[in-house]
C-alpha positions in Angstrom: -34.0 20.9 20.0 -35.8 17.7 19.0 -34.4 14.4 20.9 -34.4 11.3 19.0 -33.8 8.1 20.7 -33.1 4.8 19.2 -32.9 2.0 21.7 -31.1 -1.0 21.4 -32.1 -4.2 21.5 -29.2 -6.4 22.0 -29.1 -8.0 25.5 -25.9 -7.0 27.8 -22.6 -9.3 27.7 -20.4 -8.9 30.9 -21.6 -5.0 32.5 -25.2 -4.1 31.9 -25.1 -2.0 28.7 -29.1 -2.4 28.0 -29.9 1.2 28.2 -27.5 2.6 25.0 -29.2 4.8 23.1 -28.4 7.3 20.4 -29.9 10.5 20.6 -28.7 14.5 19.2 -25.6 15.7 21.1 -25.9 19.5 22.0 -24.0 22.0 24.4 -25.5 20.4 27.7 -23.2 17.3 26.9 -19.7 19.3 26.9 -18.5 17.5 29.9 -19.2 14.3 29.0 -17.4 15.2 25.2 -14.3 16.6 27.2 -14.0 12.8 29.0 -12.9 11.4 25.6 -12.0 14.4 23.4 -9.0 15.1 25.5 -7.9 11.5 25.2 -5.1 10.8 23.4 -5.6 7.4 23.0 -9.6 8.3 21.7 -7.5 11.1 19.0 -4.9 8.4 17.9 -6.6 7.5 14.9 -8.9 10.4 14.3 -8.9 13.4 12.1 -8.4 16.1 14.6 -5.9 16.5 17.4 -7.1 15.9 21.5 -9.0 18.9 22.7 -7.4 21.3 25.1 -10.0 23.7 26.3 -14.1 23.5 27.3 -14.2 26.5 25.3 -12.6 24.9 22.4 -15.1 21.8 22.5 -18.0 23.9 22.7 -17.2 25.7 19.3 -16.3 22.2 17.9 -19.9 21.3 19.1 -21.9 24.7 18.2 -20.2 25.1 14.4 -19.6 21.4 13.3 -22.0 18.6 15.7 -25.2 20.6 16.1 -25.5 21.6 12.0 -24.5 18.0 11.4 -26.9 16.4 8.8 -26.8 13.5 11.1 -24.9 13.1 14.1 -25.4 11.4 17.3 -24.2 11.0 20.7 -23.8 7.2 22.1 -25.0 7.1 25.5 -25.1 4.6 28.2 -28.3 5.9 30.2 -28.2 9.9 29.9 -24.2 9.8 29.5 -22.8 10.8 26.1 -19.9 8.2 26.6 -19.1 8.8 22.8 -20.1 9.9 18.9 -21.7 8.2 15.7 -22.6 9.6 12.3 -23.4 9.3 8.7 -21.6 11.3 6.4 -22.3 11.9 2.7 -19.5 13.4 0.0 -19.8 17.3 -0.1 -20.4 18.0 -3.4 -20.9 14.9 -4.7 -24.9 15.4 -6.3 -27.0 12.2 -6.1 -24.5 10.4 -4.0 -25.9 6.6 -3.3 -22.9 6.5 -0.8 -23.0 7.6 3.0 -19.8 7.1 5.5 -20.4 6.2 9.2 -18.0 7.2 11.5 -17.6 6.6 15.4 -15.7 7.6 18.5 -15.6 6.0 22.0 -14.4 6.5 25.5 -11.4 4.6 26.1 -12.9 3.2 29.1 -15.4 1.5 27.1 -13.7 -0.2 24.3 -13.7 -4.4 23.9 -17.5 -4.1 25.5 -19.5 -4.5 22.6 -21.2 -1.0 22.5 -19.8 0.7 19.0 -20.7 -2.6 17.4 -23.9 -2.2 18.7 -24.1 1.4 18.0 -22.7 0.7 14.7 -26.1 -2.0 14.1 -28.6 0.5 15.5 -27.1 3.1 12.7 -27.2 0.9 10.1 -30.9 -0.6 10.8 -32.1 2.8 10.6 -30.1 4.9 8.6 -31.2 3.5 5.2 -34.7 3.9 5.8 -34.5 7.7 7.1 -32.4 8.1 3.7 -34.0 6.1 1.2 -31.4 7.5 -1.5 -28.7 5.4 0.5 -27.6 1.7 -1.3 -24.2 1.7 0.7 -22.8 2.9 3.8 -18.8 2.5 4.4 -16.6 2.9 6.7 -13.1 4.1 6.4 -10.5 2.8 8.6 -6.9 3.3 9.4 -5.5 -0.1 8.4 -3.7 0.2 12.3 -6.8 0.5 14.1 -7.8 -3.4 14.1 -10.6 -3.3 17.1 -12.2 -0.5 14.8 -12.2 -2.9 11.9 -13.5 -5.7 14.3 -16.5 -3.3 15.3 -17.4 -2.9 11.4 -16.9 -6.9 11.0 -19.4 -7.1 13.6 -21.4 -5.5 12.3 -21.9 -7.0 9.6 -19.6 -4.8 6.8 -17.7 -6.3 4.5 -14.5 -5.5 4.3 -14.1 -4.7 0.4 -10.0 -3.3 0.4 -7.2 -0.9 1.6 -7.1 2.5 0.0 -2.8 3.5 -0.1 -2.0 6.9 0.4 -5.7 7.6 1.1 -6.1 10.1 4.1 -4.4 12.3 5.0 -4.1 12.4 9.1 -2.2 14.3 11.4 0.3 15.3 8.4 0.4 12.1 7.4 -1.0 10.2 4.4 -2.5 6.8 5.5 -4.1 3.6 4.4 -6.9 2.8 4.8 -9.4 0.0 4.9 -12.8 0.2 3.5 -15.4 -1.7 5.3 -19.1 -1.6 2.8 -22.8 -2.2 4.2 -25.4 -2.5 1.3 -28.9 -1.6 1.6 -30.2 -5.2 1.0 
């Protein structure tokens, strides 16, 4: 499988964070995935429910990460401490529109590393799809440091979407943060 690395450029703040990278996340990183997929805290405010079994990860990782048209681990040196990717609408021919999404360890939120995970993306992403003009990010109008990650970043935050997604059995709101291409 073909690693790509981006490296960041952002200096560390408090804990030295200089070697985060992105790069594909394959079986090898299981372990690491089970550190935050099993968190509940980590789950709270994403589509599916804490993972309960190695076995269960690595078929969440073999049928749904690996085919992923783009889909990334977040690492802090070799670690996968976390996920990013860029999503666009199935179905949806000659989509302009992609949708980044992110998880993290609990352990290391409030440091500064999705935002800057969330800046490598978008530096890169609209020039390895050229078809992009906007990237968003959707999120759940309760989840305030992720909408701080995505003001970091530089997204704008264009509105809240009622009754929007459906999560856990429950329809929520939420925000829409937009990046354009220029």
């Amino acid at each position: 499988m073909e690693e790509i690395t981006i490296q960041s450029d952002n200096k560390p703040s408090d804990e030295d964070f200089s070697n985060i990278s992105l790069r594909l996340l394959d079986l090898s990183d299981v372990d690491d995935f089970m550190e935050w997929a099993t968190d509940s805290q980590v789950a709270q405010f994403c589509s599916w429910d804490t993972f309960t079994s190695k076995e269960q990860a690595m078929a969440y990782i073999a049928d749904f990460i690996v085919p992923h048209p783009w889909f990334r681990a977040i690492c802090l040196g070799d670690r996968a401490i976390g996920t990013i990717s860029v999503s666009q609408n199935p179905g949806v021919e000659n989509s302009c529109r992609g949708e980044i999404g992110y998880v993290l360890g609990s352990k290391y939120w409030g440091k500064g590393i999705a935002t800057r995970a969330v800046k490598m993306v978008a530096a890169d992403i609209f020039l390895e799809w050229p078809h992009l003009e906007k990237l968003e990010g959707l999120v759940d109008v309760d989840n305030k440091g992720s909408q701080r990650v995505l003001e970091k970043a530089g997204f704008v935050r264009e509105g809240v979407l009622r009754k929007y997604f459906l999560q856990k059995g429950r329809a929520r709101d939420m925000v829409i943060f937009s990046l354009f291409v220029n």
